[in-house]
N, C-alpha and C positions, 0 to 999 in steps of 0.2 A: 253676478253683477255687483254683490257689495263688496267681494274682494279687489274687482276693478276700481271701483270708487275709494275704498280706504287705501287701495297701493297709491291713487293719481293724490289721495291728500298728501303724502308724503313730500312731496316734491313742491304741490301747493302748499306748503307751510313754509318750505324751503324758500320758496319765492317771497314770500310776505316779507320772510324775515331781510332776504337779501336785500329788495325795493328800498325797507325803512331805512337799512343800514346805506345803503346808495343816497337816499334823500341826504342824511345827516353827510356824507362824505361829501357829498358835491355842496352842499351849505357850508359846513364847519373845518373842512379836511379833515374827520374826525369818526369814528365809527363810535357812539360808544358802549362801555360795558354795563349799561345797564340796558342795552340790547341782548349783547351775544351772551350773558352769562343766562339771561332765562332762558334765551335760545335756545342754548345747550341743556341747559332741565327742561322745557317743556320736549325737546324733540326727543329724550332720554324717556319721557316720562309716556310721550304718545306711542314708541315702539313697544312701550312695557305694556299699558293696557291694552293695545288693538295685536300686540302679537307674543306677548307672552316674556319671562328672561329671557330666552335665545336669541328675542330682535332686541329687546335692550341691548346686548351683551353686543350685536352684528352693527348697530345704531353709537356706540359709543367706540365702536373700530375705526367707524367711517370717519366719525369725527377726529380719531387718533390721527387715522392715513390723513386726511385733507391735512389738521394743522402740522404734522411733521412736515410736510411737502411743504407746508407755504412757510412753517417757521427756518427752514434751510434762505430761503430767499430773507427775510427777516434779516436774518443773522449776515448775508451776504450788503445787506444797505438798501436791498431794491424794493421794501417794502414799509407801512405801519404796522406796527403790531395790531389795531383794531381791525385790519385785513385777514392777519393769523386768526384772531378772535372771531369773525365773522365767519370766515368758509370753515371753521370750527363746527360752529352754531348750522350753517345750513347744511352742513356733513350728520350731524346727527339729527337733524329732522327729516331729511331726503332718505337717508338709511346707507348701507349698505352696498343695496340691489345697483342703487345708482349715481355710486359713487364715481367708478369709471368716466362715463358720459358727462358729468357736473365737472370735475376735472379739466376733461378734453375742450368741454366747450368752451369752462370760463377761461381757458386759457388761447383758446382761439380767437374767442370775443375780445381779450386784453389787446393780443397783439392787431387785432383790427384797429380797434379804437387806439391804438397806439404808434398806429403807421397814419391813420386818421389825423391825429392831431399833429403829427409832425409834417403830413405833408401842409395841413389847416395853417402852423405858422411860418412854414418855411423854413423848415427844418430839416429836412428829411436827410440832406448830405452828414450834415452836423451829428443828427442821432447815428445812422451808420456806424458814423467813425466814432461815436461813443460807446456803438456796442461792441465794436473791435478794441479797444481799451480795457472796457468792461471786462471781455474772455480773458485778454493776458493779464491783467489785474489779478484776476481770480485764479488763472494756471500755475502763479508762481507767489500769491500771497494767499491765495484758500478762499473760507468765507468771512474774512473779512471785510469793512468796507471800505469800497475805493476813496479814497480823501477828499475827490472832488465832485462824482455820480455818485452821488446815494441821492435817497427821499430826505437828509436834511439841509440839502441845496435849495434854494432858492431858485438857482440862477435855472438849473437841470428843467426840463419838460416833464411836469407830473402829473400823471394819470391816477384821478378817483377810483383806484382799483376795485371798491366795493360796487361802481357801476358793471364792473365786467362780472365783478360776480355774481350779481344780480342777472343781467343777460345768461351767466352760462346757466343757471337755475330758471329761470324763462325758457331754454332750449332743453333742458334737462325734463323740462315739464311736458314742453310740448313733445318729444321723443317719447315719451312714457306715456301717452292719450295716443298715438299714433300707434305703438306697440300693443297697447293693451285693449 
């Protein structure tokens, strides 16, 4: 029973930290780092004492995989870096175990809420044909960013992405009480 309980904290930390950083995103369009940086020590610091170095060492991976994964999209225009900073932060509190599913989800929740708000303004032809630019953009100049789709458009349709990552650590959570 308490190994149930200290694995479903993992994820419930993961979530606390996502919500704050979702609050300040949808307030400020801004995650900030004086979030994700304790994020990342206390979720370093929670795998230490509840499982030992092996989960530190598995808890500082996950955080590795999340921000490499989200720092490619960075690097391509499609992101903030306090987005890199934060699924950082909720990679190494959630751990390891469940990094997979935290992924899959906040990436499913993104593209919800992202077909969501374009159909919400009437958009939905217009992004299509954004994301078809988007690919050939990217197929013939890399990950650079496109000169006119990035997050420093104004003009572009942009999504709080610290909401979806909060949702996929909400699913993340609820997956792992259902498993466990």
């Amino acid at each position: 029973m308490l190994n149930q309980v200290t694995e479903l904290m993992y994820p419930a930390a993961a979530l606390v930290c996502a919500a704050v950083g979702a609050a300040f995103d949808v307030r400020s369009r801004r995650v900030p780092n004086f979030l994700t940086l304790p994020g990342i020590v206390c979720g370093l610091m929670l795998h230490l004492v509840f499982g030992g170095w092996a989960q530190l060492g598995l808890a500082a991976a996950a955080g590795l995989i999340c921000g490499l994964i989200f720092l490619v999209f960075w690097l391509a225009g499609g992101m903030g870096a306090g987005d890199v900073k934060l699924i950082t932060a909720v990679a190494c509190l959630a751990g390891l175990t469940h990094v997979a599913p935290l992924l899959i989800l906040t990436a499913l929740a993104g593209g919800v809420m992202a077909l969501a708000m374009a159909l919400w303004r009437g958009r939905m032809k217009e992004t299509l044909l954004n994301v078809g630019a988007l690919a050939i953009h990217h197929r013939f100049e890399g990950l650079t960013p496109h000169p006119s789709l990035n997050v420093t458009n104004n003009q572009t349709l942009r999504l709080p992405y610290a909401v979806a990552i909060a949702a996929g650590c909400a699913l993340t959570l609820c997956l792992a009480a259902i498993q466990g």
